[in-house]
N, C-alpha and C positions, 0 to 999 in steps of 0.2 A: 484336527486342531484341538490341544488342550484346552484346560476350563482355562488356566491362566492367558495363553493367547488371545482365546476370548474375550477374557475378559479389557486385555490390552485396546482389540479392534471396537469392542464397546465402546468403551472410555474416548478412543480417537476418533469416535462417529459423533460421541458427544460435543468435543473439541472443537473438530472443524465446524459444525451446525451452529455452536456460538462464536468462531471467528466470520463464520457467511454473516450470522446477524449482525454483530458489531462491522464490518468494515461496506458492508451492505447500504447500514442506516447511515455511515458519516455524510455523504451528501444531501440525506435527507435532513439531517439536521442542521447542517450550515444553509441549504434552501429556507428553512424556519425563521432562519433570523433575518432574512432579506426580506421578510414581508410585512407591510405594517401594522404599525400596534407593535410591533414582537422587534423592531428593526435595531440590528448592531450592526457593526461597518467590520468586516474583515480584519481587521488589525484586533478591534476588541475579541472575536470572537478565536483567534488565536492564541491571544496573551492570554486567556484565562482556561480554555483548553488544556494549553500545553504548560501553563502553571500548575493545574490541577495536579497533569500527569507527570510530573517531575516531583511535584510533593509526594505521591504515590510510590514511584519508585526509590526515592533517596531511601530508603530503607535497604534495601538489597543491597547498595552500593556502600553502604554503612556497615552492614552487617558482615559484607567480604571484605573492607577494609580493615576495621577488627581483626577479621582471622587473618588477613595477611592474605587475601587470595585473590586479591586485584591485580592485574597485568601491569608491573611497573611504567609501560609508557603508553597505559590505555587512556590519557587523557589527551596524550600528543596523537594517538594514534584518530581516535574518537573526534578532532574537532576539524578537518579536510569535511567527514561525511555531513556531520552534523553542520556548516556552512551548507551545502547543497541540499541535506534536508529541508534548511530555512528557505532556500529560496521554492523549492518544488510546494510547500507546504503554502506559503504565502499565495502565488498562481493559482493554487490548488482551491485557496478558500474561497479567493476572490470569483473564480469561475460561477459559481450556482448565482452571484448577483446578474447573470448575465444570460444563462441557457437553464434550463432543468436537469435534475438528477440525473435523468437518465442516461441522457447522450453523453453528461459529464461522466458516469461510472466506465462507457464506452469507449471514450476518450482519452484515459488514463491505459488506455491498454497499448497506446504508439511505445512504451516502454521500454517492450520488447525488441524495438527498432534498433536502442543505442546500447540494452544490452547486447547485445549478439557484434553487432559491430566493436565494441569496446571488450567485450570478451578475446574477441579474436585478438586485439593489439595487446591484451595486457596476459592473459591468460593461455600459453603454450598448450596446454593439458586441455583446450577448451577446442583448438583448431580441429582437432578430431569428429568432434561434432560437429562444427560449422563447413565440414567438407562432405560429409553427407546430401546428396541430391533431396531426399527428401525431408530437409529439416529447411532448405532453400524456398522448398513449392511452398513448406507449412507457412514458412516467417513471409512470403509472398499475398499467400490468401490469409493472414492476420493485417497484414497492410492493406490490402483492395479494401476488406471487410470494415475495417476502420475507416480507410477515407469512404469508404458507403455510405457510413453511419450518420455522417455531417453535409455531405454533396446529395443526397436525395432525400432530405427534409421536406418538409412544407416550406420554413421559411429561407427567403435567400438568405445568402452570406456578405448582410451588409449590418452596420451599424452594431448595435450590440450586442446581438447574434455573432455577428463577425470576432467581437472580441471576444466574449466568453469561449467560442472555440476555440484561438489561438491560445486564448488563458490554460483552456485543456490540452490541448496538445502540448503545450510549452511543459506543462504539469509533469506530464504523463514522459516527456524525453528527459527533465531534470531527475523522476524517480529514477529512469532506466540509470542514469548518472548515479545518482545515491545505491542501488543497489551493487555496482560497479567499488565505490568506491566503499562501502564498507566491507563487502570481499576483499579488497585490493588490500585497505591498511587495518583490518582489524582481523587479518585473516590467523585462528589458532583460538581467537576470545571467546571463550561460551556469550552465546547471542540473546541471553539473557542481561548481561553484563555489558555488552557492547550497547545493547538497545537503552540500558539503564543510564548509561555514559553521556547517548546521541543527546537521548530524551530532558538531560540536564543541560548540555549546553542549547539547545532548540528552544528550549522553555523560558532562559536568560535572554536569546537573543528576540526572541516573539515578545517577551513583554517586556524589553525595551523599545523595539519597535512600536508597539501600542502606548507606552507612555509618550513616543514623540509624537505619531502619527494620529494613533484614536479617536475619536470623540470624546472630549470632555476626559483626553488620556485614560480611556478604557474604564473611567467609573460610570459611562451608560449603562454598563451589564446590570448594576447596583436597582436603576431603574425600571428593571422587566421585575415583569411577576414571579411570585414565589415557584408560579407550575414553568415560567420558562423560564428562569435560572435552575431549577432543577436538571433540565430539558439541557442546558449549556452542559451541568457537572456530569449529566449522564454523557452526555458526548465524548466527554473526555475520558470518564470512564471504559465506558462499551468499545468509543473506537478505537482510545492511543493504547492507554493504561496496559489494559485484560484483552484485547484484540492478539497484540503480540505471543503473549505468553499463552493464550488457547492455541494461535496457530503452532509454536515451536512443540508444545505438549500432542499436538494431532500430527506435526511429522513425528515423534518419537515414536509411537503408535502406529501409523498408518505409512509411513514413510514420503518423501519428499513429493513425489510423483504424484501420488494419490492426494496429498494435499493439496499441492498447487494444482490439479489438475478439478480439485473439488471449488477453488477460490472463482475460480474463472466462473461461475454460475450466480456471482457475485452482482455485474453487471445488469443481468436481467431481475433478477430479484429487485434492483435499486430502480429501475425501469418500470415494474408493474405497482412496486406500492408510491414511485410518486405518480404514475397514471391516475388513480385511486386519491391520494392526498392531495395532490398538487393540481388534478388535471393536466398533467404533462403526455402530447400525444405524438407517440413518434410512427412515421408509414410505417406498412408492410413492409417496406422496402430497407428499412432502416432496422425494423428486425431481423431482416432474413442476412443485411450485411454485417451486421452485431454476430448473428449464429455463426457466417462464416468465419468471422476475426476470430471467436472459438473454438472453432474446428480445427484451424488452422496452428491456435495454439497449443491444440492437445497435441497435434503433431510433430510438433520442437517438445515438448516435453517427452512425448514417444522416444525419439532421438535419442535426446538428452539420458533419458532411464535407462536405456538400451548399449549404450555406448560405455556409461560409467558403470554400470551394473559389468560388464565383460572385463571393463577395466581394474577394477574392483578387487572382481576374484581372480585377476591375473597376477595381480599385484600383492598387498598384505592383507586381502580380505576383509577388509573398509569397507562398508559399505556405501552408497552412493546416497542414501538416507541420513546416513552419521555424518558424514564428510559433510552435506547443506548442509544440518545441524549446527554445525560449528565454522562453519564457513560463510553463511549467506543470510542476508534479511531484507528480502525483497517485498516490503508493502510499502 
């Protein structure tokens, strides 16, 4: 490996360790605001979030429409995902009012379920993988391993327990949705530019939603302390903002596989430090099914590498790195 290489696989070790931290911490931070003294209601804590992070990027989307190098129907194409972002995003917040980080980082992983089903309907080029025997056992043992995670808790599956689960699982099928659908209609956009697109109409529609819905129309955030509005702008930072653009900068680097195959380590990490902050305790039993849903998923991703890697260099020697690069934005 040359120094250049190297230097490349540096940089994308850097990358992915700051996308684990940022998408890591976002449920530890929406759990922050659910507790009192510190308490905003899900609508506030969206609307200024995703204002933040649309302030952030309207530059990008500035600066390529200047040069003329915006995709002429990337706003028709950008507002199908960006609906479905809103609703998985909303599910998504409200969840940590209801369970702990943990189980919700776990929970977010049913995703995979309506990817792979909705690949196959929409995606010809995709059947090839999903005919594979072992990409069926993998997407099997990420199913058992996830419903593990919620059916052998400590506590039953009633009341508000019961809902924050559903709220996570509902979460975690609508991203499989959103990942689906900004493949689908923004397929060709650099995913810098797609994300920059979603993240503007998300941002309109979250803090409209908070102006109807919020507290005191989302000027409670105005209320918390200067260390937990910081604590808010960091959220929005670390998780929407710099999240994305670390992970696309660590596939350039590291290649598709090896990133999402490093994200998945995400979960536990969000697992041990709310154990830690929060006192969130989940069994043995509920880790060793979190490990399976992991395992399982590295094996659809095995597949997946294996399959378009062959296809790849059969074809015009695309790589299957380049190809997600510009084709996929699944968080």
């Amino acid at each position: 490996m040359d120094a250049d290489a190297k230097k490349s696989v540096a940089s994308g070790v850097i990358f992915i360790s700051l996308t684990l931290i940022g998408w890591s911490s976002v449920p530890l931070f929406l759990k922050h605001f659910t507790l009192e003294g510190r308490y905003i209601d899900a609508w506030t804590a969206n609307g200024w979030r995703y204002g933040v992070s649309a302030i952030l990027w309207a530059p990008v989307l500035v600066v390529g429409a200047g040069r003329r190098k915006l995709p002429p129907n990337l706003w028709k194409a950008a507002l199908i995902p960006s609906i479905i972002n809103c609703i998985g995003q909303v599910t998504f917040a409200w969840t940590p009012y209801f369970i702990g980080p943990g189980l919700q980082a776990f929970l977010i992983r049913f995703q995979i379920i309506v990817v792979t089903l909705g690949a196959y309907l929409l995606f010809p080029s995709e059947r090839r993988v999903l005919s594979t025997l072992r990409y069926w056992i993998g997407l099997s043992v990420v199913f058992l391993g996830s419903i593990g995670t919620f059916l052998l808790g400590e506590k039953s599956l009633q009341g508000g327990t019961a809902v924050g689960i559903a709220l996570g699982v509902f979460s975690g099928l609508v991203f499989g949705g959103y990942a689906l659908s900004v493949r689908y209609y923004m397929h060709g956009v650099n995913p810098v530019i797609s994300f920059g697109a979603i993240s503007q109409y998300t941002a309109i529609m979250m803090v409209s939603i908070m102006l109807v819905f919020a507290d005191g129309n989302g000027l409670s955030a105005l209320k918390l302390s200067w260390g937990d509005q910081g604590m808010l702008l960091l959220s929005a930072i670390v998780g929407i903002a710099l999240g994305h653009v670390f992970y696309y900068a660590s596939i350039a680097r590291l290649g598709v596989s090896v990133a999402a195959g490093v994200t998945l380590v995400a979960p536990f990490l969000t697992a041990a430090a709310s154990h830690f902050i929060f006192e969130e305790v989940l069994t043995p039993w509920q880790w060793c099914s979190g490990l399976a849903a992991m395992i399982g998923a590295v094996a659809v991703l095995s597949v997946q590498r294996n399959v378009k890697t062959n296809d790849a260099s059969s074809s015009d020697g695309t790589s299957a790195s380049q190809a997600a690069l510009h084709s996929e934005n699944e968080t």
